[in-house]
N, C-alpha and C positions, 0 to 999 in steps of 0.2 A: 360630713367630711368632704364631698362631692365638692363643697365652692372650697376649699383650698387647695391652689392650684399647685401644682407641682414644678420645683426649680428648672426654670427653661435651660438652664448652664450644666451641658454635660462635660465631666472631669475627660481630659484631654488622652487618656491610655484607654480608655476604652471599647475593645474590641470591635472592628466594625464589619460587614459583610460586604458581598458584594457590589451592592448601590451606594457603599459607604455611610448606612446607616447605622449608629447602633443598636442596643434592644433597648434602651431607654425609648429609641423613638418610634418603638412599637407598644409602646402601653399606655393606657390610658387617663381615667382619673382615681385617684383616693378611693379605695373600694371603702363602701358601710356597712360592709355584711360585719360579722361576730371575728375575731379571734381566731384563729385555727379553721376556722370552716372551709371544710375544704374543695370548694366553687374559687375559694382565692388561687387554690393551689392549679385547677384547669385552668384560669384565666392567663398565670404563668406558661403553663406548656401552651398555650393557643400562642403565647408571644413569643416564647424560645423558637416554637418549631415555625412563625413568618420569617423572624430574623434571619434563622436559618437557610429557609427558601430563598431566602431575598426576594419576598415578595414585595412591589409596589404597594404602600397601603388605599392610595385610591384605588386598585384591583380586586377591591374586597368589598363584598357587603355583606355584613352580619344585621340576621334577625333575629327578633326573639317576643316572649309574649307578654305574660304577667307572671311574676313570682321571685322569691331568692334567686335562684338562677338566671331570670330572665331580666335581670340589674347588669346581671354581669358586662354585657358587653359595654358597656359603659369606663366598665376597666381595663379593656386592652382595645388596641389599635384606635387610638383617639383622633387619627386621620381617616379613619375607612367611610365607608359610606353606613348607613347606621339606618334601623326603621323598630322603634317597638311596638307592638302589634297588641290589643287586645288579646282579653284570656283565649288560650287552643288556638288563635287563628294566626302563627305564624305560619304554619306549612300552604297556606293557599296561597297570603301576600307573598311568600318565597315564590312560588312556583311564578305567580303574574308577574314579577321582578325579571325572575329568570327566560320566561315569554320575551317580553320588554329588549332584556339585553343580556344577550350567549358570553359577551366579550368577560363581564363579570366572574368572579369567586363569590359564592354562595355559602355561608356558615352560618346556620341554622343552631341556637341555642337555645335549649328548652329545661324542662324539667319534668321528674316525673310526675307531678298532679296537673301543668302545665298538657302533656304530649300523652298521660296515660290515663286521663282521666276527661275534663272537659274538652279538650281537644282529640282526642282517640281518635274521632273521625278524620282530621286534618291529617293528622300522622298517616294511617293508613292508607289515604290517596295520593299523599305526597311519594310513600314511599313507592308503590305499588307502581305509579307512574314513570319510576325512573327520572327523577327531576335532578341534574346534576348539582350535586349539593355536599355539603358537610355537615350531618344534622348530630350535633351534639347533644345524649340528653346528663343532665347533672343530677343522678338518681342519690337522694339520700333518704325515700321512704317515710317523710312526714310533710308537711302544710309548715312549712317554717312559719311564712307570713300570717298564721291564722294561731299561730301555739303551739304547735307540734299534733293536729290531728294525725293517723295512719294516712297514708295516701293510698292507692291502687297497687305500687308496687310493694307495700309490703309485705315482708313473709307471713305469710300463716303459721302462728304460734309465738310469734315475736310478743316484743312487754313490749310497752309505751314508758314512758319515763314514772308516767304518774299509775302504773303499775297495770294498767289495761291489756287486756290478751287480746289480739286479732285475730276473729275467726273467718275472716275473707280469702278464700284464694287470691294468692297477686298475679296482675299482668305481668309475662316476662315479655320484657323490649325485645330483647333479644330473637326470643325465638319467634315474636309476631314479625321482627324484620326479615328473620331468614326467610317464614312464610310466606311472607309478602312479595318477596324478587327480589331483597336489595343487592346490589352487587360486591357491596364491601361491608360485613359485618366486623366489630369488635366489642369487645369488652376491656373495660380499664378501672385503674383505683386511683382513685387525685393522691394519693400520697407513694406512687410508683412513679416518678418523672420518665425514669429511663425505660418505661414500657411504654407511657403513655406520648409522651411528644414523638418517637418517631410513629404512632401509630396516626397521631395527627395530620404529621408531613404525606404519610401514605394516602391518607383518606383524601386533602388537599391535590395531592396529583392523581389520583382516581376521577376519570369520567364517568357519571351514574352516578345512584344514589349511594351513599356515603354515609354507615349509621355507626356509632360509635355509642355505650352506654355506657358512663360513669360513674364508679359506685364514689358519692362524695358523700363523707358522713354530717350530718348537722350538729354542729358542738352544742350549741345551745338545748335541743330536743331531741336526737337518737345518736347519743352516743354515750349511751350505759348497758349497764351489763343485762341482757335478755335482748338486746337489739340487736339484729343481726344486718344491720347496715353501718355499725362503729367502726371503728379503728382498729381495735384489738380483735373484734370478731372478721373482717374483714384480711387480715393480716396474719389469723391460723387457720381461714378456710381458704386462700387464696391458690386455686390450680392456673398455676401458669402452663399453656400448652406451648408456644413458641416464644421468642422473644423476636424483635425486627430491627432489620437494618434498612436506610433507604437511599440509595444511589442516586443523587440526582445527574440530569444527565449533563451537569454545568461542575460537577466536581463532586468528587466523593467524601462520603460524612463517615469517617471511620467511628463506629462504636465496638465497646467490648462486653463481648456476650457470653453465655455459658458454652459449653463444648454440647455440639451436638450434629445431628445429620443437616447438612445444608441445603435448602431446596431458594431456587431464584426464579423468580417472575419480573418481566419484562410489561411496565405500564405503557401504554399508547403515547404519552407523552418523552418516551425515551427512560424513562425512570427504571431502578432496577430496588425490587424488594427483595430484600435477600432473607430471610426464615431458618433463625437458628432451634430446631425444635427440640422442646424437650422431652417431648412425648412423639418418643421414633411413629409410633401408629395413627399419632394425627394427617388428618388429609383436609388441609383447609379451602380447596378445591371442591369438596363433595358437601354440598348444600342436605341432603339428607344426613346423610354420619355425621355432621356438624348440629344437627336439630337434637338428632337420641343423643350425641357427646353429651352437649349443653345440659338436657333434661336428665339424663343418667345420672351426671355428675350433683345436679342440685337436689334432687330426691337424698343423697348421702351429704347435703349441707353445704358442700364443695361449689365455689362462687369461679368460674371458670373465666379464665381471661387471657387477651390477646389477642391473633389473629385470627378469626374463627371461621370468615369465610370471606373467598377470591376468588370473583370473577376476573379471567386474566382476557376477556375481550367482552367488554362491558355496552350497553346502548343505554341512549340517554333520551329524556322526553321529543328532544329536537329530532330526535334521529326517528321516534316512534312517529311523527306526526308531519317529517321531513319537511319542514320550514327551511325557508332561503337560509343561505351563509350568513346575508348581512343581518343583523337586530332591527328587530323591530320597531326599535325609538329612532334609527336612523333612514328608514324606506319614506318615501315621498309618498305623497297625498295620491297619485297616480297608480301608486305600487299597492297599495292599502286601499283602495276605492278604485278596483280595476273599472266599472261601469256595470251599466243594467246589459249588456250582452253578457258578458262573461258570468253575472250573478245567474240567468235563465238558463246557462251551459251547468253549471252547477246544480242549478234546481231540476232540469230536467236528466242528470244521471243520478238524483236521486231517487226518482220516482218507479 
């Protein structure tokens, strides 16, 4: 479906943002995934929530690896800057990208046998580093590409379509990000728009690492009944703890939220996440309470999702390792090869 290109002529009423773009002219090509899989449905919020931002699409580089998910970027933002990476190694090509050049948006799109399995190592440094980033992973708990094996993240006790019981403990994304430093954790369901895109926009104006894990079911192979990454199982275990708003600081996105206690965070870039909770006793500030929440709640089955953790003054790899303002792809031959004096001042404070 990929070589049918899609109608260059957009209908003249169509809403446009602030650069006067539409969202037509945020997405990309003819996705070939299945029918209802819902990787179609993130790729939607990755494009509602640029249009929204009005972001420039050359300001964007999305990477990603091997797998269902890692197709994806191919279906939105068909102007951005783009690099598909062999299996598990996007988060290191991410990171030398982001070395390269600070000026860039960084969206990292994976998957769970992608990020929780062959790649595990990448994830881990990427996140642990604080690499500014948006790393999306599209968790639907089987090897689409391969027939529906389990993956890493599936649940222990879950059925397989073809009637297999999994007895592996699964990796939670989750709580290895929280473990790890990241500064902005969430959870989401591809078939929640109004949770999931402004959770996008947040992650997007967040400085730091940026982990977001989405539970997207695979139509074709886990989404029947003993799966506990479907639609329907997804959809009566679903603990929402907050819902969010996100202020930007060029005009305000009014959404309508449930009634709740109001808490607001102030991002570096001006931006204002406003935190309608539903759960008065969640504290998405406290990196521990946020670890037992998560694991408390999924011992009782309960798939917890939303804002789960914010850092409201976050540091990024540039900042751990205080590299120049200008990027790297822009410094001269002089700046980048100071000379054999300045390498010998180096060499001898390390000694």
């Amino acid at each position: 479906m990929t070589y049918i290109a899609k109608p260059g002529l957009h209908h003249p009423t169509l809403p446009k943002n602030a650069l006067c773009y539409t969202r037509r002219d945020y997405e990309g090509k003819v996705s070939t995934l299945c029918a209802g899989c819902g990787h179609d449905s993130i790729s939607a919020a990755i494009i509602q929530a640029c249009w929204e931002l009005a972001i420039e699409p050359h300001r964007l580089a999305k990477l990603s690896g091997i797998g269902c998910s890692s197709k994806t970027p191919d279906y939105f933002l068909g102007n951005s800057h783009g690099f598909n990476t062999v299996h598990g190694r996007m988060p290191s090509v991410l990171t030398g990208a982001n070395l390269a050049n600070r000026e860039l948006l960084y969206l990292g799109v994976s998957g769970d046998g992608d990020s929780a399995s062959i790649g595990i190592g990448q994830f881990v440094h990427a996140i642990r580093r604080g690499v500014n980033m948006v790393y999306i992973v599209e968790n639907n708990g089987v090897y689409g590409l391969t027939k529906g094996q389990f993956s890493a993240t599936a649940d222990q006790g879950s059925v397989s379509k073809r009637g297999v019981v999994n007895t592996d403990n699964p990796i939670d994304m989750v709580g290895l990000a929280l473990q790890l430093g990241a500064s902005f954790v969430a959870r989401s369901f591809s078939g929640d728009k109004q949770q999931l895109v402004p959770l996008i926009k947040a992650a997007i104006a967040h400085r730091g690492a940026a982990f977001i894990d989405v539970i997207s079911p695979c139509v074709a192979f886990n989404n029947h009944a003993g799966s506990t990454k479907s639609y329907d199982y997804v959809r009566e275990h679903n603990e929402a703890v907050n819902r969010l708003d996100v202020i930007s600081a060029r005009e305000a996105i009014g959404v309508d939220y449930a009634e709740g206690e109001l808490a607001e965070v102030r991002q570096h870039d001006g931006s204002v996440l406003r935190l309608r909770k539903l759960h008065a006793d969640y504290d998405p500030g406290d990196r521990i309470a946020a670890m037992n929440y998560v694991h408390a709640h999924q011992v009782r089955g309960e798939i917890v999702t939303g804002l789960l953790y914010l850092d409201p003054d976050p540091h990024d790899l540039h900042e751990h390792l205080n590299t120049v303002a200008t990027p790297f792809n822009a410094l001269g031959a002089e700046a980048l090869c100071p000379g054999a004096a300045t390498l010998e001042q180096i060499n001898a404070s390390l000694r």
